[in-house]
NUZA-425253 format. One line per field, with one value per residue (C-alpha): residue number from 1; x, y, z. Coordinates in steps of 0.02 Angstrom, whole numbers. Example, Ala and Ser with C-alpha at 12.3 -4.5 7.8 and 13.67 -1.06 7.14 Angstrom:
BEGIN
nufi c(1:2)
xx c(615:684)
yy c(-225:-53)
zz c(390:357)
// end
This chain:
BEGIN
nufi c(1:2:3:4:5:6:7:8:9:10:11:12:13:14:15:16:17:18:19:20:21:22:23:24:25:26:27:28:29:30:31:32:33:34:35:36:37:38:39:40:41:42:43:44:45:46:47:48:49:50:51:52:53:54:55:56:57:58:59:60:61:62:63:64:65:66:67:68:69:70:71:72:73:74:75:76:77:78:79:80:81:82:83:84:85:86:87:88:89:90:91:92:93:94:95:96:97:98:99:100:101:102:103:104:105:106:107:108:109:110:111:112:113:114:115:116:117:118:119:120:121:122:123:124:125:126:127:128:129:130:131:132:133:134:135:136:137:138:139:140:141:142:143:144:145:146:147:148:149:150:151:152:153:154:155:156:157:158:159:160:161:162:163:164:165:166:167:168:169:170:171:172:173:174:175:176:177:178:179:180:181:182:183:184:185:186:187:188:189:190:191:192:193:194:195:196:197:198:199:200:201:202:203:204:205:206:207:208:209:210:211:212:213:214:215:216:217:218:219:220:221:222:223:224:225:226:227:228:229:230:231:232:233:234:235:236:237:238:239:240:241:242:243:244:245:246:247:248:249:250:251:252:253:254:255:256:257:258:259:260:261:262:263:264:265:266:267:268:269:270:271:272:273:274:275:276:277:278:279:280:281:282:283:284:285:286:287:288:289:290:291:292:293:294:295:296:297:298:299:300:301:302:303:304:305:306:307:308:309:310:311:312:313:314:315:316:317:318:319:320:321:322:323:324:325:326:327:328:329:330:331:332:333:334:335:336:337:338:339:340:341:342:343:344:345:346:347:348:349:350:351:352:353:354:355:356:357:358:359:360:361:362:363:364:365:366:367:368:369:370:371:372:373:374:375:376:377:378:379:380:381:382:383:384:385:386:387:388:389:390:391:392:393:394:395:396:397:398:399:400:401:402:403:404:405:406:407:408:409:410:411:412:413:414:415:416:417:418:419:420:421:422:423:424:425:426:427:428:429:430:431:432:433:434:435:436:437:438:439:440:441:442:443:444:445:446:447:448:449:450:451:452:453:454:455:456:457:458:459:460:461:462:463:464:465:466:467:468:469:470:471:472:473:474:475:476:477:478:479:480:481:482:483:484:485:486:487:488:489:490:491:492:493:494:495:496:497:498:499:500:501:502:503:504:505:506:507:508:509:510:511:512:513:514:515:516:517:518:519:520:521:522:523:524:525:526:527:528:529:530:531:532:533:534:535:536:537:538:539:540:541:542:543:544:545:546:547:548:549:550:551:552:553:554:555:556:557:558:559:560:561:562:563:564:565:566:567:568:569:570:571:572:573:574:575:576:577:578:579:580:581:582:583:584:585:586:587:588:589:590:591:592:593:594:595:596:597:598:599:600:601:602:603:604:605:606:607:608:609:610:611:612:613:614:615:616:617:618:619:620:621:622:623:624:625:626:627:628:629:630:631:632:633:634:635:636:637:638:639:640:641:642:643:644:645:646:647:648:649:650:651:652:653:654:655:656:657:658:659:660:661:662:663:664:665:666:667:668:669:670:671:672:673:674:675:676:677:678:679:680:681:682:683:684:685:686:687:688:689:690:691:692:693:694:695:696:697)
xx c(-197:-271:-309:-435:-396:-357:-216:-141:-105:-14:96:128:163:290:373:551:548:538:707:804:936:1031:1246:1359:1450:1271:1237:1411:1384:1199:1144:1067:897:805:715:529:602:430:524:406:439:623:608:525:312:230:39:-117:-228:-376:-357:-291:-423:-560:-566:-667:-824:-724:-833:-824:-863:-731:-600:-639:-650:-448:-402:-464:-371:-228:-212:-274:-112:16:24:38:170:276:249:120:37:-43:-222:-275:-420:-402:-494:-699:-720:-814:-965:-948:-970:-938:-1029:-1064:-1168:-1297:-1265:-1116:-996:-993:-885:-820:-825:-641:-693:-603:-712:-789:-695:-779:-722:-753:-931:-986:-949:-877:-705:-605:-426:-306:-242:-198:-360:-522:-604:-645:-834:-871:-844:-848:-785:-778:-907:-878:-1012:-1162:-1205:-986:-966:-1086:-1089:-1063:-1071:-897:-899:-1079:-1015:-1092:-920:-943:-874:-691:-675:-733:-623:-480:-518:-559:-392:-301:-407:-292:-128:-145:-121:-246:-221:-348:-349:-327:-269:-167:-288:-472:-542:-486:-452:-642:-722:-716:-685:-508:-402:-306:-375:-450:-294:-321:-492:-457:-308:-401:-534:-400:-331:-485:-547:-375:-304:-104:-72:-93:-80:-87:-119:-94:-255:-268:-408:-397:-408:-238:-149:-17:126:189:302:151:184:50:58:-75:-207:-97:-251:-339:-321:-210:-157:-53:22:73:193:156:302:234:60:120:201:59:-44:106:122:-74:-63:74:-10:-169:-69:5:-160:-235:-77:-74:84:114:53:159:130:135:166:88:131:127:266:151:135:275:188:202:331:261:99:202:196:360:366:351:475:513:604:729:733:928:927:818:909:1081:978:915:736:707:640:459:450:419:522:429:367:439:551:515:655:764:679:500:577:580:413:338:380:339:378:323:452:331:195:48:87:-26:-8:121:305:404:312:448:593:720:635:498:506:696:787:708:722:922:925:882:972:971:796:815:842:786:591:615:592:555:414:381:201:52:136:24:123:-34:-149:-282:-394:-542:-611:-659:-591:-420:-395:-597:-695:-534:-370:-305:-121:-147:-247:-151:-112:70:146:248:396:353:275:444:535:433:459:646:656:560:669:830:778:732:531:379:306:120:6:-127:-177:-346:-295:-463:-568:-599:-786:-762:-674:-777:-853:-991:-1026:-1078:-1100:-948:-884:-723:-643:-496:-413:-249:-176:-91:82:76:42:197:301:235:274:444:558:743:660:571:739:820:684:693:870:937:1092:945:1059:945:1068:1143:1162:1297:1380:1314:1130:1054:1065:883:707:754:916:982:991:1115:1075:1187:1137:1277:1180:1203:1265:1410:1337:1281:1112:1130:969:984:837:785:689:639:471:472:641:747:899:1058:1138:1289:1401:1597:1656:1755:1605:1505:1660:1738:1918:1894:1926:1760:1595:1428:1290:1089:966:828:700:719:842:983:1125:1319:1507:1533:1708:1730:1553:1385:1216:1254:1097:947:820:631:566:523:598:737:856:899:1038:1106:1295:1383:1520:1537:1478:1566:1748:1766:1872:1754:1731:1860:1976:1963:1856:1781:1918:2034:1986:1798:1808:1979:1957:2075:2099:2138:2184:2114:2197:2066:2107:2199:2240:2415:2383:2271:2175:2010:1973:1823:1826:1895:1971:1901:1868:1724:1538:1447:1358:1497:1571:1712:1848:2030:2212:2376:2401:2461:2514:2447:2300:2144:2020:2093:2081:1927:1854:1756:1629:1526:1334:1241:1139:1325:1355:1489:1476:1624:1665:1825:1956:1881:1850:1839:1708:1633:1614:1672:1674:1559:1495:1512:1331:1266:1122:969:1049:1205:1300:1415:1468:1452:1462:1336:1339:1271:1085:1052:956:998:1025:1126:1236:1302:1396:1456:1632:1726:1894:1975:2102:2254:2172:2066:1927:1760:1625:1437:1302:1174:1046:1062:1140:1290:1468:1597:1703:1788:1715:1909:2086:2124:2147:1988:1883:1741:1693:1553:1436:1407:1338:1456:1583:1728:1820:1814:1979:1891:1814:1945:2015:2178:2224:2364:2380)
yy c(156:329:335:394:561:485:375:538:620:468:474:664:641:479:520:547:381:281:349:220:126:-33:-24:-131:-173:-217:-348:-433:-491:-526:-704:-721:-730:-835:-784:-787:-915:-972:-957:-813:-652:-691:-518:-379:-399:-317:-282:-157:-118:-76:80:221:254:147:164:57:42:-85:-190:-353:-262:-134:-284:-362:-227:-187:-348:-347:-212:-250:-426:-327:-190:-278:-228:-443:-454:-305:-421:-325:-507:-469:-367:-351:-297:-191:-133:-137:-311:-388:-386:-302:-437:-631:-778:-817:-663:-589:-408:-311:-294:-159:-35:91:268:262:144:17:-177:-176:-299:-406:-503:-670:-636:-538:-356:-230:-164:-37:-158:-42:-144:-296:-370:-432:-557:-551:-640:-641:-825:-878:-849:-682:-644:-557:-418:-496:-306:-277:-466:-549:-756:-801:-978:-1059:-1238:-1274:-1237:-1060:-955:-815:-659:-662:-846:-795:-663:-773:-866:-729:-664:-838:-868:-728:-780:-671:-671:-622:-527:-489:-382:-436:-354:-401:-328:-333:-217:-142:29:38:-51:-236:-387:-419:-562:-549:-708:-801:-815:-1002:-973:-855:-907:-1080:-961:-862:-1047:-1114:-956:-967:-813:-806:-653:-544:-379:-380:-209:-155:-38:-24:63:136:280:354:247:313:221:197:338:447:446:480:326:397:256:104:-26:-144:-320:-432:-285:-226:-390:-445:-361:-332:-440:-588:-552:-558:-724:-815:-763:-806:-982:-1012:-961:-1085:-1217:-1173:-1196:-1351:-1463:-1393:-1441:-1270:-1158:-1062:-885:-710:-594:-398:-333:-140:-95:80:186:274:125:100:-33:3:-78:-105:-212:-317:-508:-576:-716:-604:-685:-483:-501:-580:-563:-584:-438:-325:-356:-309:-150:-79:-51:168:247:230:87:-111:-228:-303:-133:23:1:-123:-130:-195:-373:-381:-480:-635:-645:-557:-534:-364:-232:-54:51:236:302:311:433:540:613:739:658:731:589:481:584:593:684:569:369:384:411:292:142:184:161:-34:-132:-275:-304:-309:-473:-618:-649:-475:-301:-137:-69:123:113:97:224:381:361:382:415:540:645:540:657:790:882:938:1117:1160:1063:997:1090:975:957:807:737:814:712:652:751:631:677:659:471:432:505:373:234:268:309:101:43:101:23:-130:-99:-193:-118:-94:36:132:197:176:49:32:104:307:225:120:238:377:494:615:748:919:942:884:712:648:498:429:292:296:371:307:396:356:174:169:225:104:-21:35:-118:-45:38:-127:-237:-111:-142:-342:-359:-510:-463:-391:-232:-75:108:182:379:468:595:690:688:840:1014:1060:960:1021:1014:873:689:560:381:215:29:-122:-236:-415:-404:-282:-114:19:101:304:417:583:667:854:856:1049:1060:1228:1249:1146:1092:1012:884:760:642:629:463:469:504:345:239:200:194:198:318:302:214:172:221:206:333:243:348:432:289:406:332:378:372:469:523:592:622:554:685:854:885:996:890:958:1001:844:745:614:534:372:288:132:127:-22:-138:-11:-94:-3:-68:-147:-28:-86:32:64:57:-132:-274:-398:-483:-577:-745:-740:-877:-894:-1081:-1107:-1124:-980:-956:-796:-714:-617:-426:-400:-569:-609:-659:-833:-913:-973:-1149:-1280:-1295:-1470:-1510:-1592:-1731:-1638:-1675:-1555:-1412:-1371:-1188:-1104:-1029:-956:-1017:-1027:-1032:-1194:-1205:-1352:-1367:-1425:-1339:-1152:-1144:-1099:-1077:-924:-964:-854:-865:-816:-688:-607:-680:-796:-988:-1005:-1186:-1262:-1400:-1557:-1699:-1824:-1978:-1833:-1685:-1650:-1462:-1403:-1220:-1052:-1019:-869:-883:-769:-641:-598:-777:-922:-939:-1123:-1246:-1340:-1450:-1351:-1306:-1224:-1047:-1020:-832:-889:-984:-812:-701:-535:-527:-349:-279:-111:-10:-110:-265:-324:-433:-373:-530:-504:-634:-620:-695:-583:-456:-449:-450:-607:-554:-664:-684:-637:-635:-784:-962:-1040:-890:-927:-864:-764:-633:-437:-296:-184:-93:-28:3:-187:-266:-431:-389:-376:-542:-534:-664:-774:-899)
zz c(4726:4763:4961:5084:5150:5345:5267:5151:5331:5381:5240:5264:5428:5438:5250:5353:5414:5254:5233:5329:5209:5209:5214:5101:5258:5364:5218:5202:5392:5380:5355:5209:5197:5095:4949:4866:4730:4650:4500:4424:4373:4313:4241:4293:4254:4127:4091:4148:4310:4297:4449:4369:4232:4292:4471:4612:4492:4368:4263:4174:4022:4022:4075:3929:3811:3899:3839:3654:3656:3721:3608:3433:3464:3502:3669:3726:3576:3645:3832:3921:3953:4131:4171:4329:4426:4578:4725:4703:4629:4764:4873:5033:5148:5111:5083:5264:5298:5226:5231:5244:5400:5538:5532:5671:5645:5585:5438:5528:5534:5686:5794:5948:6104:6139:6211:6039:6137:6005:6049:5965:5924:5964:6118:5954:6034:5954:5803:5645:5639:5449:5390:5199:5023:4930:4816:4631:4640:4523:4454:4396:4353:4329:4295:4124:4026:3998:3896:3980:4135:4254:4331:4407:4319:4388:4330:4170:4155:4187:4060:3917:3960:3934:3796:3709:3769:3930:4127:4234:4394:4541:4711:4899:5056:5210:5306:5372:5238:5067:5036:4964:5104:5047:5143:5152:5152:5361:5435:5274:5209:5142:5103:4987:4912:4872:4783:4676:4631:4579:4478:4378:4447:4400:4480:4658:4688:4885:4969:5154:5202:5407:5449:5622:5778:5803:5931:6060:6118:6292:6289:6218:6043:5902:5780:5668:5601:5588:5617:5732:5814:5714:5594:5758:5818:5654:5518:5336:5314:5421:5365:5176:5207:5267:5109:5001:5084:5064:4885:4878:4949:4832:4664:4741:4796:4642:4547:4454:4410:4584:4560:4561:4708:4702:4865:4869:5066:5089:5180:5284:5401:5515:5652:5831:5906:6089:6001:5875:5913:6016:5871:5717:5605:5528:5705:5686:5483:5439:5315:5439:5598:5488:5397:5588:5653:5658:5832:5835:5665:5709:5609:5447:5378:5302:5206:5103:4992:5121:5153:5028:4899:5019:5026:4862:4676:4649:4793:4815:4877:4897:4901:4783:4633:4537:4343:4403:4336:4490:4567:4490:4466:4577:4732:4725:4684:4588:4753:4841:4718:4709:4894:4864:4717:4838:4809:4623:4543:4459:4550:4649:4574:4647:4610:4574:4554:4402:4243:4179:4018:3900:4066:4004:4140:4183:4300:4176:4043:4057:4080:4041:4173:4273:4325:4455:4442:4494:4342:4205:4069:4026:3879:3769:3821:4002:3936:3882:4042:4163:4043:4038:4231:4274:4148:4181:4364:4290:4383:4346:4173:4235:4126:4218:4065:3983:3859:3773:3589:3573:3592:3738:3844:3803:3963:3955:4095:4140:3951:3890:3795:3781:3775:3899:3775:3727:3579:3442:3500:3682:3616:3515:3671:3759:3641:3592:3609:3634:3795:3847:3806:3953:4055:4045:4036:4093:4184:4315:4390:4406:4364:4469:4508:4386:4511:4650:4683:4597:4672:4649:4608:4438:4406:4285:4341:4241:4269:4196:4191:4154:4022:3997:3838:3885:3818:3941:3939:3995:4031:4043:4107:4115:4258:4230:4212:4103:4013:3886:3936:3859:3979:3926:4049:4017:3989:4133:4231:4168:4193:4032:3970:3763:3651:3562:3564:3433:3509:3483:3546:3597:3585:3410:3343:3288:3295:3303:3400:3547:3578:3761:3787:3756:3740:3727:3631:3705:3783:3816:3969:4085:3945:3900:3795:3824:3753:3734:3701:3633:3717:3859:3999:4138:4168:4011:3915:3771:3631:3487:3636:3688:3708:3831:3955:3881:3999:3936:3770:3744:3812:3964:4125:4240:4396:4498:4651:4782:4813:4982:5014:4973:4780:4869:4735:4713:4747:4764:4937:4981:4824:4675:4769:4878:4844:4719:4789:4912:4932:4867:4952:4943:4975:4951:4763:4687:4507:4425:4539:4457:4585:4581:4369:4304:4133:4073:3958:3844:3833:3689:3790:3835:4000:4074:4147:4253:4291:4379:4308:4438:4315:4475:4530:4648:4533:4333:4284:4416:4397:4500:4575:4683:4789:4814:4895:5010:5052:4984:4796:4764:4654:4568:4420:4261:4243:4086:4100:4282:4302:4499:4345:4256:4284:4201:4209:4163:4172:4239:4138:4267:4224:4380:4342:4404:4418:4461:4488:4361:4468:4636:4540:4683:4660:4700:4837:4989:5158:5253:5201:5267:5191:5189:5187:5080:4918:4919:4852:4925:4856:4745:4835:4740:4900:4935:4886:4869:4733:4632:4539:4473:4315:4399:4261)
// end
């Protein structure tokens, strides 16, 4: 969401500190956290908000004009099922009052003491004194008749959209006020989330707006605005959760599908350290005690890639962007989603913000009335760049574009008309379904980085992503925003050993074999191609020069020895005769030993179901299971669907087997070297010898 000038200088001023990052070796000694696991967003959410075209003024009308729209072009077919309304939507003070709130001169609510005497909050001090529900604003959304039955206009809305097969999404914040002004949610937590419930709201997008006077620390440091009262005492992380957990408890008493929560924190707020609450739980957070709290940051805020997905569905990683694509590329939201892969899996997905693919200029006309770089329109090719960059990352899918008529969207002003839809190309990108099977693959591992970073803001940028299915997806962007360039990666360089490979481009569906090197052709300025090459997930030799391991289907038992332990085996910890759910470990090898052979099992979607040899009273063919993040591979007994069930399994050239959770997304690896180490799952690390499985039997 665009913000108010006070909260841009924030940004500018604390950008260095969102850079702090997370090790490999930090998470395989963290306890592991535990996750969201509402079981939504098992892939990463599609759909529309209303912000980018619309703005604060949305109206019932123009919601519902979005979702005609959106249902009579195939834009709910292609799985954009989600619109959501953002900041604007309510009245300005709730149902207990009967005119709006105080404000100080910061825009901050005005806070009071326990006598009713205004103070300013920056001590963590004061209370909130509105009481009551939020109110739609009558003159936006007004009531409407349902079945007999008078809803205001959000309930309605929720129901139009269902009413076409659709989700419907609506705007909170974790603090006092909106970004516009509104009442938000810090404090009313249950209140509101009963409201949401009740109105048939299925999904959140909860901001982080803290109004505020610049506060300095102890040691004299500036903070810049990072809010009042409880906004100070308690984390975005902590202050997330308890909305989460009342949204939880909502769905349940109402007994209604639990609801998926977008959590749109801003890097610009770091906390201060000296006010935040001695019981914060972001305090003693497994995953951010391991990751390391920066000088002058408070646990629980930037960044949130590091511990969001525990407590949210969607998570922002940056800043807001604008219709200028280096917002995305790699200097801008690129780098900093490759920072956190941890935070991408099944019910947890980065999130790189609303897309301009299709935006058009709603502030004037482009280039006549307007000239803001910041409100130029996407070119084409620049529409297909951002798609491929959020899917190649696996991010949420979330248009900001005006998806409505050339008459509905049309804007008159200063003697000028023109309309802000969509047009009929940018709609086809969007709807293009190689790029939106990348985006939703099930396999859940964002790219990675194909060498070094780049040299300049607009020098080349290669990214890769392993696929469920065993192909490998490639983008190759030109991030020059003025000159053609032709950009191809070696095979070598993307990892694989075979002499040739069939290949798709994704974008303008040619198709062909690469033999050393995929691309090669020139590529437009800001532009793309995106490939999708198949049977060469990385490590698999794939291609015309081998196939998937020779374990995976062949229908026996196998025995696997952990790298730089001696040759130990895999086991069920305990035996066969341990209860189900247990851990797995390693030890000595034993030939003949039902517990240390295994079974790799194809799935239709192109993942593996591992399960041991036990055929016991206490557990029969038990399967290998991950959890929701860092921690113990287990075993359960088979649950079909479960992504913590899967596994991709690939092999080097010298034959080591590679085997990664499709669930967490992490890669099976051994606790110690030792017998009895457990089994267990860590980010990739190719220098980690337990990673590497070798075939014993």
């Amino acid at each position: 969401m665009r913000r108010t000038p006070h909260r841009l200088v924030g940004l500018l001023a604390v950008t260095a500190l969102a850079a702090s990052g997370l090790s490999a070796a930090a998470l395989g000694t963290a306890i592991p956290a535990v996750a969201l696991g509402n079981g939504n967003a098992l892939t990463p959410p599609m759909g529309w908000n209303s912000w980018n075209s619309i703005g604060a003024y949305v109206t019932e009308n123009q919601v519902k004009q979005t979702i005609d729209f959106m249902a009579a072009n195939g834009l709910v077919q292609a799985g954009y099922d989600t619109v959501t309304v953002d900041d604007g939507w309510s009245m300005r003070h709730r149902d207990g009052q009967t005119t709006d709130f105080a404000k100080t001169a910061d825009g901050a609510m005005q806070l009071y003491d326990a006598n009713g005497t205004p103070v300013s909050g920056a001590d963590g001090g004061g209370n909130d004194t509105t009481s009551g529900h939020l109110l739609p604003a009558p003159d936006q959304f007004p009531a409407q008749t349902v079945d007999g039955r008078t809803v205001n206009g959000i309930q309605y809305l929720a129901w139009y959209a269902h009413s076409k097969g659709m989700k419907f999404g609506l705007y909170a914040t974790d603090t006092y006020t909106t970004c516009q002004g509104h009442p938000g949610s810090l404090g009313h937590e249950a209140t509101d989330a009963a409201d949401l419930v009740s109105w048939g709201v299925d999904f959140v997008k909860y901001d982080d707006c803290p109004y505020g006077p610049t506060i300095y620390g102890p040691d004299g440091y500036a903070y810049y605005p990072q809010g009042e009262g409880k906004e100070l005492t308690q984390s975005i992380y902590a202050r997330t959760q308890a909305f989460q957990r009342a949204l939880d408890a909502a769905t349940a008493a109402a007994g209604k599908p639990k609801i998926t929560l977008s959590l749109s924190a801003q890097p610009a707020h770091t906390g201060i350290p000296s006010l935040l609450g001695a019981g914060d739980p972001a305090r003693t957070d497994p995953l951010i005690t391991a990751a390391g709290t920066p000088p002058h940051q408070a646990p629980g805020y930037s960044p949130t890639g590091i511990w969001c997905g525990q407590v949210a569905n969607m998570c922002r990683i940056g800043g807001d962007r604008d219709s200028e694509l280096d917002g995305v590329l790699y200097n801008g939201q690129l780098q900093t989603a490759l920072k956190y892969p941890g935070n991408v899996h099944p019910g947890s997905w980065n999130d790189l913000d609303m897309m301009f693919a299709g935006w058009q200029d709603t502030y004037g006309v482009w280039g006549v009335t307007d000239t803001s770089q910041g409100h130029k329109p996407f070119t084409d090719d620049e529409s297909r760049t951002e798609l491929s960059v959020l899917s190649m990352m696996a991010a949420p899918l979330v248009s900001g574009a005006d998806l409505r008529t050339a008459a509905d969207s049309q804007h008159t002003a200063n003697g000028y008309t023109w309309s802000t839809g969509i047009s009929s190309s940018a709609l086809a990108l969007l709807k293009n379904r190689d790029m939106i099977a990348i985006d939703q693959d099930s396999l859940a591992r964002p790219a990675t980085l194909v060498g070094n970073p780049p040299s300049s803001p607009v020098a080349p940028v290669v990214l890769k992503r392993q696929l469920a299915n065993g192909d490998l997806a490639v983008a190759l962007i030109n991030q020059d925003p003025n000159n053609w360039a032709m950009i191809s990666a070696g095979f070598a360089d993307l990892g694989l050993t075979g002499s040739g490979y069939g290949y798709r481009e994704l974008w303008t569906g040619a198709t062909g074999t690469a033999t050393g090197t995929i691309g090669g052709n020139w590529i437009p300025a800001h532009g793309v191609a995106l490939y999708r090459i198949a049977g060469a997930g990385t490590g698999t030799g794939g291609g015309t020069g081998g196939g998937r391991p020779g374990v995976v289907g062949d229908g026996k038992y196998h025995a696997l020895g952990a790298g730089g332990t001696g040759g130990q085996a895999l086991e069920v910890q305990g035996g066969c005769s341990a209860a189900v759910g247990g851990n797995s470990d390693i030890n000595a090898y034993q030939s003949g030993n039902t517990a240390q052979q295994w079974m790799f099992t194809p799935d239709a979607d192109g993942t593996v179901t591992i399960s041991d040899n036990c055929a016991t009273a206490a557990q029969t063919h038990t399967v290998l299971a991950g959890g929701n993040g860092v921690g113990s591979a287990y075993l359960l007994n088979a649950t079909p669907g479960n992504p913590w069930q899967k596994w991709k399994v690939t092999q080097s050239g010298s034959g080591a087997l590679t085997v990664t959770n499709v669930g967490n997304g992490l890669t099976l690896d051994v606790a110690g070297t030792t017998a009895g180490s457990p089994g267990m799952t860590n980010p990739a690390n190719p220098a980690a010898a337990g990673q590497s499985w070798t075939v014993l039997s």
